[in-house]
N, C-alpha and C positions, 0 to 999 in steps of 0.2 A: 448616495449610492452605498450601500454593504454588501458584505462578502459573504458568502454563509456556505460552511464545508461539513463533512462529516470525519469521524474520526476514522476512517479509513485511510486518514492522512498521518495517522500515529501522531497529531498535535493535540498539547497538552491544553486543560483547560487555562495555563497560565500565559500558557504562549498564546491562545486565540483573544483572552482578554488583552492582552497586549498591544494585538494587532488590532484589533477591536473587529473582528469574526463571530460570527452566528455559528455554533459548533454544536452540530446535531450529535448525540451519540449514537453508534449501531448497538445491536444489542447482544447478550448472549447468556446461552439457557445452561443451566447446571443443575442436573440433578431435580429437572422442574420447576427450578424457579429463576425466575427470569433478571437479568442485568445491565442496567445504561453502562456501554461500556466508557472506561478511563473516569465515571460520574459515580460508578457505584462501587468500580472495584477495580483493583491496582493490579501490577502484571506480578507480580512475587506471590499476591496475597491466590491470585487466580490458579498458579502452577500447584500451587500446594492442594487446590481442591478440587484441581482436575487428574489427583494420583489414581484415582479406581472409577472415574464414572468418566463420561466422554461428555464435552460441550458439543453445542450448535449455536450457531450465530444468524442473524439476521442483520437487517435494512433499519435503519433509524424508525420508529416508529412516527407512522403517519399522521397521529397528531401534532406531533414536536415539528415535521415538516411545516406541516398548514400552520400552526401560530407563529414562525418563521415567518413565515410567506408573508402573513400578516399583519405582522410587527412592523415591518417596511415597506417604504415610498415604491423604492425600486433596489435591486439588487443583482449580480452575479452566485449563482450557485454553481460551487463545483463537485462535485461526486467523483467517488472512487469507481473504477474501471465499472463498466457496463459490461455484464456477462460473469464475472466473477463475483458480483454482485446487486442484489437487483435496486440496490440503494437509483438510480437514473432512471429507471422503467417506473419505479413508485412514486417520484417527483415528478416522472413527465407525465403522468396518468394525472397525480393532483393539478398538473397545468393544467390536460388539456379536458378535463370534466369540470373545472371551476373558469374557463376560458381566463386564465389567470395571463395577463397583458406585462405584468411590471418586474418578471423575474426571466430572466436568461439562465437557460443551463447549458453547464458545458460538462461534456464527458471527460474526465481527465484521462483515459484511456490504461490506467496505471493505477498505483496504491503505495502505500506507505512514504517511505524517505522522497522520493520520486513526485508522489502528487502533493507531499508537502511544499515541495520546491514550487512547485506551478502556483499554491495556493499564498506562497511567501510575495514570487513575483506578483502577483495577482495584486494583495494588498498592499505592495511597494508601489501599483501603480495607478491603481483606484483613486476617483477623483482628480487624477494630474495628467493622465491620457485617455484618451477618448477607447470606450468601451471595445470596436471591433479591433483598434490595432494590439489590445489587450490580452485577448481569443486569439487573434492572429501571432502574437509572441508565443505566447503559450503553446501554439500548435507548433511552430520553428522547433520549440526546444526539444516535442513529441517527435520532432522526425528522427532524432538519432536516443532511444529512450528505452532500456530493459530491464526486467528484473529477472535473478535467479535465488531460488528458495532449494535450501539443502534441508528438507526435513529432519526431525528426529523418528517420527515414525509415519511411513509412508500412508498406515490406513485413515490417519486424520485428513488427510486429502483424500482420497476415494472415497472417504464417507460423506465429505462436505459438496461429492459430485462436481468439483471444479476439474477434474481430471478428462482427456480426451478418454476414448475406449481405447486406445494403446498401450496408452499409460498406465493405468488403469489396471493393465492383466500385470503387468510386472510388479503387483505385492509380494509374489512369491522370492526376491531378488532381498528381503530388506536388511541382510544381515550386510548389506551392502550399502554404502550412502546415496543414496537418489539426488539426480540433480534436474529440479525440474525448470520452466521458462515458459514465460507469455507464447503463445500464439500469436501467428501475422492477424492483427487486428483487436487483439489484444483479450478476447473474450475467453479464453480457456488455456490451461496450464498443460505443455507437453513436456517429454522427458530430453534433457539434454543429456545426461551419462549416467554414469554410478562411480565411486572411488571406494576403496578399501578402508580410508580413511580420511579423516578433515585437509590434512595436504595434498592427496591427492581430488580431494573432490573442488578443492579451491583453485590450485592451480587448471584444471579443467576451464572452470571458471575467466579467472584472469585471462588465459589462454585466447576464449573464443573473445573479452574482451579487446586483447590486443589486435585481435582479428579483422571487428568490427571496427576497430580505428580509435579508441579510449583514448582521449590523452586530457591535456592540460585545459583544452575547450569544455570539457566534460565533470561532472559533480560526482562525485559515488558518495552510497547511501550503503552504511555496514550496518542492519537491522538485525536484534539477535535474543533470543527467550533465557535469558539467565546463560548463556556459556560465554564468556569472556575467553577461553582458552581458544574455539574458534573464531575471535572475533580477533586474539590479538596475530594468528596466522596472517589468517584475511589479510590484514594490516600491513603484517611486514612482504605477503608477499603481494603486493600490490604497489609498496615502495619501493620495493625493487626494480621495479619494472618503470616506474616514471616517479622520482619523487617530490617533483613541483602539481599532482594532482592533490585535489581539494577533496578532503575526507570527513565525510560529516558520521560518528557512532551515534545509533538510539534503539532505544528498547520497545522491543515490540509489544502493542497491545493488547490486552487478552484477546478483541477478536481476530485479529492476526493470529497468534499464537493456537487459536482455533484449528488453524489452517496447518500450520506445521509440525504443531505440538511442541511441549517444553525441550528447550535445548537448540531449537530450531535457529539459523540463520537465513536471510537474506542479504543479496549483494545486489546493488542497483548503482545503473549510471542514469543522465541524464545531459543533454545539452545543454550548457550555459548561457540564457540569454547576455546579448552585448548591444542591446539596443537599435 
């Protein structure tokens, strides 16, 4: 049995060799020409040549899918969120047109630090538990499981159309920090606030955290495009509030950073499997 993810999961190619993962790249366009992301180009090298032209990102290309597929006996594939990206609808189309029997897919419902976790537990249990109670942990950890994205500039999302029509009409607001959040279902980004500045759009943040019940049971995920200075808020003020929680920092990938543009942060929890 193998694992095989996409980099929508922000795992590096060192870490999926590691784990011994199939790690398909998404891709993204600049200027015409087209990029494997984390395969062809790095998040520093990406912010510097995204200063005057705007990316677009896509779904792992469909062949890199299919020699996947069948490279292996049998395997677990997991994809990043279904609706935010159509990386799950182009896998399940290659299942269900090659009536392909040997591959499971699972919707991670999620992206980034978040569906790394699912794809971490995943291969921590691969081969040593039986596949459904596998899918079945995985989903436990979805029931309590969100991300929040503080862009740097709100039109990289409206242009990427991950945006509700709500959301959507408030460009006009951007001299403002936008705080936006998954959809019940996970398939579209709506707005949770606006702050004046990184402390106020962070505690916001922690805020509806603490809300939802975040504690020590929970992982958070501080994903961020080159600003260290919001990421070391985030941090303190996030220990403030419980500091036995488990903090994992990493840098987002250019096709993330697609999404939010340079400078951008996300904050993500996730339920801790406990077996």
């Amino acid at each position: 049995m193998k694992l095989i993810t996409d980099t929508g999961s922000i795992m590096s190619q060192e870490r999926a060799n590691e784990l011994d993962i199939i790690l398909l790249p998404l891709q993204v366009e600049v200027a015409g020409k087209n990029y494997r992301d984390y395969f062809e180009l790095d998040s520093d090298e990406f912010i510097k040549m995204i200063e005057e032209v705007n990316p677009t990102s896509s779904q792992p290309a469909i062949g890199e899918v299919m020699n996947a597929y069948e490279s292996v006996d049998e395997a677990l594939h997991i994809t990043m969120t279904k609706g935010l990206s159509a990386t799950y609808d182009s896998a399940l189309g290659v299942i269900e047109s090659n009536n392909i029997k040997h591959i499971r897919l699972f919707n991670s419902k999620t992206l980034a630090g978040t569906e790394k976790y699912l794809v971490e537990l995943a291969a921590k249990l691969l081969n040593v538990r039986p596949l459904d109670e596998i899918v079945a942990r995985m989903e436990k950890c979805l029931t309590q499981c969100q991300s929040y994205l503080i862009p740097s500039d709100f039109g990289f999302l409206r242009r990427g159309g991950r945006l509700s029509p709500l959301a959507a009409t408030l460009g006009g607001l951007i001299k403002l920090k936008p705080i936006v959040t998954q959809t019940e279902g996970s398939e579209r980004l709506e707005k949770l606030g606006f702050g004046r500045t990184w402390n106020q759009a962070i505690n916001q943040i922690v805020s509806k955290m603490i809300e939802n019940g975040v504690d020590h049971r929970h992982k958070i995920y501080i994903s961020h495009a080159q600003n260290m200075e919001a990421v070391e808020i985030a941090l303190k003020t996030i220990k403030e509030k419980n500091a036995n929680i488990e903090i994992e920092i990493m840098s987002l990938s250019p096709v993330m950073i697609t999404q939010g543009g340079p400078g951008c942060m996300a904050i993500q929890y996730i339920l801790k499997d406990i077996g």
